[in-house]
DSSP file (Angstrom, degrees, kcal/mol; ACC not computed):
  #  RESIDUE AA STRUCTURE BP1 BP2  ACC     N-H-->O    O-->H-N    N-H-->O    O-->H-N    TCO  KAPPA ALPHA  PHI   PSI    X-CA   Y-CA   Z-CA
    1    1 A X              0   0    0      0, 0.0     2,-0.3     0, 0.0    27,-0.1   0.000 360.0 360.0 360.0 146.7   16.9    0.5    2.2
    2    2 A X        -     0   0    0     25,-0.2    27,-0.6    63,-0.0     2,-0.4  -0.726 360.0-138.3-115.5 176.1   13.8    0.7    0.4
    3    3 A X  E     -a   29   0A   0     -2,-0.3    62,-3.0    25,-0.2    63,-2.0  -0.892  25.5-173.1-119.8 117.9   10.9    2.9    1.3
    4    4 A X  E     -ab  30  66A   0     25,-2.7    27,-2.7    -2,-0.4    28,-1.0  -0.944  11.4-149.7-129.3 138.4    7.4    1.1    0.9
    5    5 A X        -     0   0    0     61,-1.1     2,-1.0    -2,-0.5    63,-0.5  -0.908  13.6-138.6-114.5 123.8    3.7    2.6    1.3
    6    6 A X        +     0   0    0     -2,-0.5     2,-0.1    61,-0.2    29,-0.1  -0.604  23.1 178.8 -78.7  84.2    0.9    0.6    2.5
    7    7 A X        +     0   0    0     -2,-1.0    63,-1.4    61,-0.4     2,-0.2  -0.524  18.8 123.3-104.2 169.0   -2.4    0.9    0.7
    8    8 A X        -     0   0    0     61,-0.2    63,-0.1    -2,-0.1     2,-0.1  -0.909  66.0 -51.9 177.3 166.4   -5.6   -0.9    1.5
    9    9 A X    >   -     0   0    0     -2,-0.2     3,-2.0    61,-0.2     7,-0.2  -0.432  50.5-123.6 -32.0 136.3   -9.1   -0.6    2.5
   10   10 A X  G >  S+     0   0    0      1,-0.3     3,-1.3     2,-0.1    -1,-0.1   0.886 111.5  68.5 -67.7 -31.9   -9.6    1.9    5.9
   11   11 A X  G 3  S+     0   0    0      1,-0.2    -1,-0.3     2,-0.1     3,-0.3   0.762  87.5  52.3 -41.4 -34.1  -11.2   -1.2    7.1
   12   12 A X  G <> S+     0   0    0     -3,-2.0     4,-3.6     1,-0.2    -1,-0.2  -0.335  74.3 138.3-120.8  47.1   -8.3   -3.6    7.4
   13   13 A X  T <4 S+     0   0    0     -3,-1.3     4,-0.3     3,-0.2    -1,-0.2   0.589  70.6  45.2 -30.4 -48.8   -6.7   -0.8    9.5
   14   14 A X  T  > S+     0   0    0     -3,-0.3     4,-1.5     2,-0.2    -1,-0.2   0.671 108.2  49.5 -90.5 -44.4   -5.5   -3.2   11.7
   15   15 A X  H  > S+     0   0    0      2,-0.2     4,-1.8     1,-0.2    -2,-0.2   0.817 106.6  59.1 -51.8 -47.5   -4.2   -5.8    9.5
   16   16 A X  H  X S+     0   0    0     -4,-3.6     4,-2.3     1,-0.2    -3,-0.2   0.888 107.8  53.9 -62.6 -47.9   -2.1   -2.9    7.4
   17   17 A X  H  > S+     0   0    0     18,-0.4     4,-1.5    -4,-0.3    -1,-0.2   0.889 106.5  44.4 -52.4 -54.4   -0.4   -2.1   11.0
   18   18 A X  H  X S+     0   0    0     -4,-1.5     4,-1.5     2,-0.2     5,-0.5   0.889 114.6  48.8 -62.3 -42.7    0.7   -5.2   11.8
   19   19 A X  H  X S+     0   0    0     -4,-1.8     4,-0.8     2,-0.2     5,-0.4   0.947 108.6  51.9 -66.5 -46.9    2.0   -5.8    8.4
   20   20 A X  H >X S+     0   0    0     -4,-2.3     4,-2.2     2,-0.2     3,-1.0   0.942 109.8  54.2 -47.1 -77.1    3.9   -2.2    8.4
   21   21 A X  H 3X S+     0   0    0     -4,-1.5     4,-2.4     1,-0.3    -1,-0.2   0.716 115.0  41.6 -32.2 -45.1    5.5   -3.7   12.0
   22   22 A X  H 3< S+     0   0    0     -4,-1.5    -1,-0.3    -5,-0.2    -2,-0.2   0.559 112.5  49.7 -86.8  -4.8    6.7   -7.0    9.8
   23   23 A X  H X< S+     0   0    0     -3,-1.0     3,-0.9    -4,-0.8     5,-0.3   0.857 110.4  49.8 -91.5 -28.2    7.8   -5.0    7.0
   24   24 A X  H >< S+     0   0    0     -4,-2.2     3,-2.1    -5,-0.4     4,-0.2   0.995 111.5  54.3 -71.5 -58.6   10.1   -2.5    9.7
   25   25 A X  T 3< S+     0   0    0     -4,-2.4    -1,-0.2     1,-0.2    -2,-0.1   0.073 105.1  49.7 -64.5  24.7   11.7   -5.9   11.4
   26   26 A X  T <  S-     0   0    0     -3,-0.9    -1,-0.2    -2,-0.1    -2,-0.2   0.159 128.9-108.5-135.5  16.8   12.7   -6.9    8.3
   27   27 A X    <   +     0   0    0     -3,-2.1     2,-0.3    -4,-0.3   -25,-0.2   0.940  70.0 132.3  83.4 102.7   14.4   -3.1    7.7
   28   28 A X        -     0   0    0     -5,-0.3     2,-0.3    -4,-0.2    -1,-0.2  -0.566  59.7-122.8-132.4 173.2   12.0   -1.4    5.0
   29   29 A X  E     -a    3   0A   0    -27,-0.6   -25,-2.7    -2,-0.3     2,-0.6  -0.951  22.2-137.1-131.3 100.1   11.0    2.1    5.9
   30   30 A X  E     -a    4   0A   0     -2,-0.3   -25,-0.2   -27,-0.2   -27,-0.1  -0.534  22.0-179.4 -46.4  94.5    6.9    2.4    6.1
   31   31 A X        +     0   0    0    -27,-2.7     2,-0.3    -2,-0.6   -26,-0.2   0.607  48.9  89.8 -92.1 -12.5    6.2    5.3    4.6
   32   32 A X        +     0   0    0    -28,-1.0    -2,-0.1     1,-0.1   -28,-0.1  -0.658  44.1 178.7 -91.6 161.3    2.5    5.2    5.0
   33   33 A X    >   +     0   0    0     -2,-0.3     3,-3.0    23,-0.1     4,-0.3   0.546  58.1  86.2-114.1 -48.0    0.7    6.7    8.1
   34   34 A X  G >  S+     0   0    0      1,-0.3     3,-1.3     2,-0.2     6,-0.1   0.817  81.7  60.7 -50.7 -35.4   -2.8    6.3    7.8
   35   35 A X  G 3  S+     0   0    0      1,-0.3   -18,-0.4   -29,-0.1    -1,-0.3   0.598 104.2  52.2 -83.3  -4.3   -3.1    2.9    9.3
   36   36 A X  G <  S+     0   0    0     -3,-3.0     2,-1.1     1,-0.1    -1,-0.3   0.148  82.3  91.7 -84.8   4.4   -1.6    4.2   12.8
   37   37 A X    X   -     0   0    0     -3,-1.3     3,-1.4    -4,-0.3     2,-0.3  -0.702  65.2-174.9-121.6  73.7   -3.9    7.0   13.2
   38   38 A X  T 3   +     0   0    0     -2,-1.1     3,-0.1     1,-0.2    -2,-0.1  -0.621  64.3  39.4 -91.1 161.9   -6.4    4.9   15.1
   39   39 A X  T 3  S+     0   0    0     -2,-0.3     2,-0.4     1,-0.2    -1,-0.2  -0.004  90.6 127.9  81.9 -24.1   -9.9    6.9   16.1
   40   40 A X    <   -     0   0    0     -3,-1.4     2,-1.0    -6,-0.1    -1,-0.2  -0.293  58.8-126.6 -75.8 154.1   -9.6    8.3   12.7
   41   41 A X        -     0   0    0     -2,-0.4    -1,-0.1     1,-0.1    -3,-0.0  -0.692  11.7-123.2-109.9 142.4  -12.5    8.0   10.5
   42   42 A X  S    S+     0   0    0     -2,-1.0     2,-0.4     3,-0.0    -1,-0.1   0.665 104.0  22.1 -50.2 -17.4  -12.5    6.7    7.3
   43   43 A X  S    S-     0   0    0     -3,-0.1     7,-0.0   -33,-0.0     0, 0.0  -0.865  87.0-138.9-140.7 133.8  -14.0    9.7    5.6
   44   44 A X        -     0   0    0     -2,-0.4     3,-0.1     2,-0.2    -4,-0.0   0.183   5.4-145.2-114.2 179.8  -13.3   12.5    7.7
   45   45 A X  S    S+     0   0    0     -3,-0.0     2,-0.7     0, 0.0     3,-0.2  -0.143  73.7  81.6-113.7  25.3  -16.3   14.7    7.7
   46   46 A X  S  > S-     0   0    0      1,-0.2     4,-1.9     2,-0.1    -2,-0.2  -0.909  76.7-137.0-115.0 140.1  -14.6   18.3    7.9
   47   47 A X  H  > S+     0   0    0     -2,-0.7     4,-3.7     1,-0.2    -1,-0.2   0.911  98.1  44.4 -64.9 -68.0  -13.6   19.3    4.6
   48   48 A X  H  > S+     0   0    0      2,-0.2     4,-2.1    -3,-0.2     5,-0.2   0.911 109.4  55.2 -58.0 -34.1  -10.0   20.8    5.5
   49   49 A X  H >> S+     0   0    0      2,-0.2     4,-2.2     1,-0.2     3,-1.2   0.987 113.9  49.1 -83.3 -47.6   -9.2   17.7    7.8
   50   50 A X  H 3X S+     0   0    0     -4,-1.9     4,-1.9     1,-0.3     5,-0.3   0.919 111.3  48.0 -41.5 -45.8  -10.1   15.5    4.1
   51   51 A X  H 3X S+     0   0    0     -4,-3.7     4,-2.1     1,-0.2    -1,-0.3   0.874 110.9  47.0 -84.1 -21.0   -8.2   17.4    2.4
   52   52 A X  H << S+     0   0    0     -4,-2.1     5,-0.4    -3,-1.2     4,-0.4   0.876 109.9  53.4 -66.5 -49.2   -5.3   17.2    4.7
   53   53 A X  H >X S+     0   0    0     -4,-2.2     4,-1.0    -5,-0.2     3,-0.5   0.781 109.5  48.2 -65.1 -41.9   -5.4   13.6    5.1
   54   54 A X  H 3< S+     0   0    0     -4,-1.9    -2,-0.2     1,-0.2    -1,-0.2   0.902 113.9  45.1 -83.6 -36.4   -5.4   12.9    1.1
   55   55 A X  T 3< S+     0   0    0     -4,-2.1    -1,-0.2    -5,-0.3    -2,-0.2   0.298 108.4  55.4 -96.3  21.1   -2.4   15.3    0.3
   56   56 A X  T <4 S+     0   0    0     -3,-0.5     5,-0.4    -4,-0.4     4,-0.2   0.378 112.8  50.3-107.7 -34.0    0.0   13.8    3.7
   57   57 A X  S  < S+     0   0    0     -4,-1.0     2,-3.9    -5,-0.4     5,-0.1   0.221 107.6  53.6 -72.5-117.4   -0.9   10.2    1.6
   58   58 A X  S  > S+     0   0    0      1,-0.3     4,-1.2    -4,-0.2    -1,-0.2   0.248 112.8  41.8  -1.9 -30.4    0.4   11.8   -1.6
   59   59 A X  T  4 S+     0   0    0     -2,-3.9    -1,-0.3     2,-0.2    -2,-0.2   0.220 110.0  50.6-113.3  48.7    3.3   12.6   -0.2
   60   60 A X  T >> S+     0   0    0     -4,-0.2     3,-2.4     3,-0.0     4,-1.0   0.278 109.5  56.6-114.9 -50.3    4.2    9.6    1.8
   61   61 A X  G >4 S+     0   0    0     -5,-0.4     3,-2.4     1,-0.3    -2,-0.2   0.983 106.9  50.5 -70.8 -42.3    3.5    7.6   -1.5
   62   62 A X  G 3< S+     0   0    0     -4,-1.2    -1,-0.3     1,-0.2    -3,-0.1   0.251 102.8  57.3-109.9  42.9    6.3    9.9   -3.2
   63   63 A X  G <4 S+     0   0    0     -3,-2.4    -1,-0.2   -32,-0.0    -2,-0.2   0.128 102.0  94.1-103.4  -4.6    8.8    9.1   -0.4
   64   64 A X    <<  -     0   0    0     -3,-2.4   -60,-0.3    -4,-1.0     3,-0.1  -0.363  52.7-176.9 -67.0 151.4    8.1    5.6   -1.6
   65   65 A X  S    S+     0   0    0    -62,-3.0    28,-1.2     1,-0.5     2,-0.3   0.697  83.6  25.6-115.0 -11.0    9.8    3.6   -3.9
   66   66 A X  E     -bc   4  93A   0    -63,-2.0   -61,-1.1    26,-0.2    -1,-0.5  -0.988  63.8-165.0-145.0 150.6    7.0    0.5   -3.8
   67   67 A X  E     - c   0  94A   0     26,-1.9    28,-1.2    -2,-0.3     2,-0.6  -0.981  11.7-149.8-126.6 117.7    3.5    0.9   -2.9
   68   68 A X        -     0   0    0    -63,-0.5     2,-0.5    -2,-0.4   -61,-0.4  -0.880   5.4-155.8-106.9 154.5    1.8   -2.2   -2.0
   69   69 A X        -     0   0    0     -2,-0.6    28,-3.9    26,-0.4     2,-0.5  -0.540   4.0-153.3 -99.1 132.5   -1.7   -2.5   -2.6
   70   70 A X        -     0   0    0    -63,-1.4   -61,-0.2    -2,-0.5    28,-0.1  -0.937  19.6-172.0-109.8 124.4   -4.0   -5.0   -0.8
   71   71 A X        +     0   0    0     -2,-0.5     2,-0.3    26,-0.3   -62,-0.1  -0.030   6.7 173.0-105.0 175.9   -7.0   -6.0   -2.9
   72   72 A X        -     0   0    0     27,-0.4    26,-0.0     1,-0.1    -1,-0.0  -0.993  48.7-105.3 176.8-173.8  -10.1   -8.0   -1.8
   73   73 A X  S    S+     0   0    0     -2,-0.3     2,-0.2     2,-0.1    -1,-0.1   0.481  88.1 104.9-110.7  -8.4  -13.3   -9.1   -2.8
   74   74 A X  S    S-     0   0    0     -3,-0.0     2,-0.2     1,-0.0    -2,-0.1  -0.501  78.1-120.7 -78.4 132.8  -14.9   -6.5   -0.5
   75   75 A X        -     0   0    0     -2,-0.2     2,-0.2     2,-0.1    -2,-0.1  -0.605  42.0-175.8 -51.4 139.0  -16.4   -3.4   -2.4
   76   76 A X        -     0   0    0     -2,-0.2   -67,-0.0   -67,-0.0    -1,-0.0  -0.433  40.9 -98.8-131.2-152.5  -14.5    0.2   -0.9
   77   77 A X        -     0   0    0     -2,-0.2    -2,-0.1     0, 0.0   -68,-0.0   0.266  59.2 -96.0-129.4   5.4  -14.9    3.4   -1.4
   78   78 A X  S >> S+     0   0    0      1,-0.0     4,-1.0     4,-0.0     3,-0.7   0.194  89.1 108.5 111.4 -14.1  -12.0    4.1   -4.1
   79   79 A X  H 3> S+     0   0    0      1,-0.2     4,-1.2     2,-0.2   -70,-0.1   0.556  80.1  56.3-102.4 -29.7   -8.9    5.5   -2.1
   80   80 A X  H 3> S+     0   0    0      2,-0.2     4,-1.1     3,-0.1    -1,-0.2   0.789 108.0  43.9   0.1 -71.4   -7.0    2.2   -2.8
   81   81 A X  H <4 S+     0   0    0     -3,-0.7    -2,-0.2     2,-0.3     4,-0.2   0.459 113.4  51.6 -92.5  -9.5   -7.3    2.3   -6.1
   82   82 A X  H  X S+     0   0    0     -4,-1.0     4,-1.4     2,-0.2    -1,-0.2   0.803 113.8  44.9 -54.0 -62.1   -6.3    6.2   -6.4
   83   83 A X  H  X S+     0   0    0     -4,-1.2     4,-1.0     1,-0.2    -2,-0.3   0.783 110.5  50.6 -68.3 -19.6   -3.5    5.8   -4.5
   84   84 A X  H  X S+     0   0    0     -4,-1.1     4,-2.3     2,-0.2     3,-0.3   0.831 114.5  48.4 -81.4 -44.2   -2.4    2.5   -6.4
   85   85 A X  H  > S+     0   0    0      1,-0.2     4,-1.9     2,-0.2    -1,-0.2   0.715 112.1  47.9 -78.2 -22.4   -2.9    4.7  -10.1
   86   86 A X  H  < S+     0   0    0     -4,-1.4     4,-0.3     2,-0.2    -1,-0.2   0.662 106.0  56.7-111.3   0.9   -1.0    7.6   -8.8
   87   87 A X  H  <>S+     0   0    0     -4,-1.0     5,-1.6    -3,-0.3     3,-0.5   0.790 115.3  47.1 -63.9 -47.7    2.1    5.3   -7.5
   88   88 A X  H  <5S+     0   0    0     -4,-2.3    -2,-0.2     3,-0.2     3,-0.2   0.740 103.2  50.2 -70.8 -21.1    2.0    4.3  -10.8
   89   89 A X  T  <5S+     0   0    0     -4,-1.9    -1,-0.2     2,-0.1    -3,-0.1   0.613 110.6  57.1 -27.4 -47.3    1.8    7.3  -12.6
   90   90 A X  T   5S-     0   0    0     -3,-0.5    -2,-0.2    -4,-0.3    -1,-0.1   0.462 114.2-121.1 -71.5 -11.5    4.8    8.2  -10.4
   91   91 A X  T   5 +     0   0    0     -4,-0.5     2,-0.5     1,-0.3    -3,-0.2   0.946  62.4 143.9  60.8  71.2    6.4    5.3  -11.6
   92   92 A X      < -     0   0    0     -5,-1.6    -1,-0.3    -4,-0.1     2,-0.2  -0.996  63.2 -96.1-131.9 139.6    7.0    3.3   -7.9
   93   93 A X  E     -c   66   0A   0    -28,-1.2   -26,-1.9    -2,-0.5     2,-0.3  -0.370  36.8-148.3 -62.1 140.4    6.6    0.0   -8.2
   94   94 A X  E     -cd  67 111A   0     16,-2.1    18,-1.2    -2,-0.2     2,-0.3  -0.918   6.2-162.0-137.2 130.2    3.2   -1.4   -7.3
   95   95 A X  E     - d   0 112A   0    -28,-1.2     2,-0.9    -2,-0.3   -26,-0.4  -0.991  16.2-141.6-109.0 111.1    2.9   -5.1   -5.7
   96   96 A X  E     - d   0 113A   0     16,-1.8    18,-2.8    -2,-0.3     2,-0.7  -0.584  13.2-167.2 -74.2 110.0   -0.7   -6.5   -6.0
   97   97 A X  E     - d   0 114A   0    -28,-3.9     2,-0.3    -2,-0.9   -26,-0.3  -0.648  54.3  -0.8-121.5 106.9   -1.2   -8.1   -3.2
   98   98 A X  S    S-     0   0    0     16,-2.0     2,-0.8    -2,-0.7    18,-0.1  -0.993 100.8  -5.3 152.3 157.2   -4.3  -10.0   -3.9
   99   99 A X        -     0   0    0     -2,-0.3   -27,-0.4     1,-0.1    -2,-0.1  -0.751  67.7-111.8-111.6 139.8   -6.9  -10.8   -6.3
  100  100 A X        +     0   0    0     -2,-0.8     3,-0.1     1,-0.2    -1,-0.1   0.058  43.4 172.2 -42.7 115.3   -6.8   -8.9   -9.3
  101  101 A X        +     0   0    0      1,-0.1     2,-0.3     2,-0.0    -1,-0.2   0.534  60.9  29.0-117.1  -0.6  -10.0   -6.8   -8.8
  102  102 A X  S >  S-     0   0    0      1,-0.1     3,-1.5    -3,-0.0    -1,-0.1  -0.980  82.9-103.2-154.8 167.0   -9.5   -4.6  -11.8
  103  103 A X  G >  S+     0   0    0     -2,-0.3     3,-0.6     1,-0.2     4,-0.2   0.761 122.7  61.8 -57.6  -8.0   -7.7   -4.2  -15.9
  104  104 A X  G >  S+     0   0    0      1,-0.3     3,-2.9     2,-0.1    -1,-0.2   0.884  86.7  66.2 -82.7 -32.2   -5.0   -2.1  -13.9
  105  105 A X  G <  S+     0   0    0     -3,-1.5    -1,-0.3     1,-0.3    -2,-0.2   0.305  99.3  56.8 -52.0  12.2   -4.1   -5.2  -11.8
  106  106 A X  G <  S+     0   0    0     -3,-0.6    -1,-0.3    -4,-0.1    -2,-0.1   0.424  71.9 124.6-136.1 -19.2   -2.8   -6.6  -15.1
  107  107 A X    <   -     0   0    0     -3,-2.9     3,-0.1    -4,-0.2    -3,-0.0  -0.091  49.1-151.7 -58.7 159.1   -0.1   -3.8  -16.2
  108  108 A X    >   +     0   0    0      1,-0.1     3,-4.8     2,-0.0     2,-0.1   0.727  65.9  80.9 -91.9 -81.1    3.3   -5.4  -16.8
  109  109 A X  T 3  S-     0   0    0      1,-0.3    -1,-0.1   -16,-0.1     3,-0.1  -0.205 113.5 -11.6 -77.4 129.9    5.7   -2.5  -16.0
  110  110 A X  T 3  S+     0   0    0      1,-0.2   -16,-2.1    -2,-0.1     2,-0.4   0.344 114.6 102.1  64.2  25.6    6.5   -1.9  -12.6
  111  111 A X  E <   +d   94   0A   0     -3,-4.8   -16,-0.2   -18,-0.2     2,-0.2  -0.978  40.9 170.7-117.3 142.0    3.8   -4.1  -11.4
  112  112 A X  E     -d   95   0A   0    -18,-1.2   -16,-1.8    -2,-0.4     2,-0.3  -0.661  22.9-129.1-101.8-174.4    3.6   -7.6  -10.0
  113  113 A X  E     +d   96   0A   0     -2,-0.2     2,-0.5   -18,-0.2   -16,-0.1  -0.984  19.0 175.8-137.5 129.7    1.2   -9.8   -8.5
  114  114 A X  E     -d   97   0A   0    -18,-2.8   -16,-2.0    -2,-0.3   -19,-0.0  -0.975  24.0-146.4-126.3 171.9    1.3  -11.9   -5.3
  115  115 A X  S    S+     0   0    0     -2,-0.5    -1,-0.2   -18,-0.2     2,-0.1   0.996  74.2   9.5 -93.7 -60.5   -2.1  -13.8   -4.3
  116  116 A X  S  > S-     0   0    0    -19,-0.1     4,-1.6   -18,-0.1   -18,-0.1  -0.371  73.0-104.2-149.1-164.9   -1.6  -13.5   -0.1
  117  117 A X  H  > S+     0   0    0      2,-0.2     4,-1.1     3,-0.1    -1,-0.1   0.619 116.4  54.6-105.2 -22.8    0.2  -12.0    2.6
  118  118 A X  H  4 S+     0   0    0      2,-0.2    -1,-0.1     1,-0.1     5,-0.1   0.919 104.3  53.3 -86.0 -22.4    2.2  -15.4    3.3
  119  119 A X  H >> S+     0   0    0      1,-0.2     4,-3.5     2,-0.1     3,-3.1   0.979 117.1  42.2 -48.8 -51.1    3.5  -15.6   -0.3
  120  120 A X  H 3X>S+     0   0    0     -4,-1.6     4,-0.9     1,-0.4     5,-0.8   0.758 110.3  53.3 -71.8  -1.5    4.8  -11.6    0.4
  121  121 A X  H 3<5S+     0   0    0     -4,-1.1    -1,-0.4     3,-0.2     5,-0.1   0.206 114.9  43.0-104.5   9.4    6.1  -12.4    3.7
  122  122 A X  H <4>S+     0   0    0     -3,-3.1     5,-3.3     4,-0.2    -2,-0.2   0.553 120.6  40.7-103.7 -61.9    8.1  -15.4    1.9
  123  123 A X  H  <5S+     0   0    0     -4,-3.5    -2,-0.2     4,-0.2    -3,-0.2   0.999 134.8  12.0 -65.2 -75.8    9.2  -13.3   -1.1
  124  124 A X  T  <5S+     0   0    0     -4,-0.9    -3,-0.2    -5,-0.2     6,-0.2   0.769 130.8  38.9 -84.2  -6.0   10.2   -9.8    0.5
  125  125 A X  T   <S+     0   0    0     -5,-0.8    -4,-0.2     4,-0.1    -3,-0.1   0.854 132.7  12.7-109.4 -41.1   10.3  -10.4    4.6
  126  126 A X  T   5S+     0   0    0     -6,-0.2    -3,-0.2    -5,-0.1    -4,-0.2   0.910 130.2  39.3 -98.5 -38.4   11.9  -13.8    5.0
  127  127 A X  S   <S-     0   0    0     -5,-3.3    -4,-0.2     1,-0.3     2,-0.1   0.708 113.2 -22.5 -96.8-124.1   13.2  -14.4    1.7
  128  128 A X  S    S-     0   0    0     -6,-0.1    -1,-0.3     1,-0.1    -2,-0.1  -0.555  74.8-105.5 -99.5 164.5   14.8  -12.4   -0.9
  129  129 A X        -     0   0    0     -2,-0.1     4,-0.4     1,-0.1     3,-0.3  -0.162  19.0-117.0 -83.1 174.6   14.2   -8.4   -0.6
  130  130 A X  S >  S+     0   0    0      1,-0.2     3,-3.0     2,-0.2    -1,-0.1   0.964 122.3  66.2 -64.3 -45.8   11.8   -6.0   -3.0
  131  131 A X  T 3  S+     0   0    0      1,-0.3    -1,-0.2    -7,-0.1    -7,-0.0   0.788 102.2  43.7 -59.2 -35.2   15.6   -4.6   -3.7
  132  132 A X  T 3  S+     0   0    0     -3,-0.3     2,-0.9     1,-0.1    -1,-0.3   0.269  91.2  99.8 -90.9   1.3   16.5   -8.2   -5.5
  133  133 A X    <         0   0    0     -3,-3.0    -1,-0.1    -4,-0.4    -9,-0.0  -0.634 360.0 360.0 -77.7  82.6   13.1   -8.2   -7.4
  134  134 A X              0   0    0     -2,-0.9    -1,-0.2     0, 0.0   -24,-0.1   0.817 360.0 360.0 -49.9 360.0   13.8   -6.9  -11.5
């Protein structure tokens, strides 16, 4: 079973849940958190609770084995695009899901791209799995 972490703007909070919910009924293991933790605030302002909150993602992304990242046209605050650099670092397979919004959105190895959430819900949830993807 593969292990997938869900990264996104804190904004689309809601969206990321629902999709974690389709990604569990179609037997993946969510490995991200952050997008259940509703009442939390997007930047914490207590130092320790920040710092807590960035090193429980870091290790949820290296229980992963693909991290996708949901892109947008919307400006954010970076946290995305952190977590997206240091799944790849990690070497986990990164799915853009999206429009390419920066020169990392373009690596070749371990990354793809799909443009929206009904292409991935074609490709890994109804159709064939991330596990059948080279």
């Amino acid at each position: 079973m593969r292990r997938v972490y869900l990264a996104a703007r804190f904004e689309r909070q809601d969206e990321v849940s629902e999709l974690a919910r389709e990604f569990r009924r179609a037997g993946y293991v969510v490995t991200s958190s952050w997008h259940e933790q509703h009442g939390a605030a997007a930047v914490p302002l207590d130092l320790d609770r920040a710092h807590a909150d960035a090193v429980q993602d870091l290790a949820e992304i290296e229980l992963s084995d693909t991290v996708v990242l949901m892109t947008d046209d919307v400006p954010g605050r970076g946290g995305k695009d952190f977590e997206a650099g240091y799944a790849y670092a990690a070497g986990r397979q990164l799915i853009v899901l999206g429009p390419r919004t920066n020169v990392f959105c373009f690596l070749r190895e371990h990354t793809q791209r799909v443009p929206d959430v009904a292409t991935l819900r074609f490709l890994y949830l109804e159709g064939e799995k991330i596990d059948d993807i080279p």
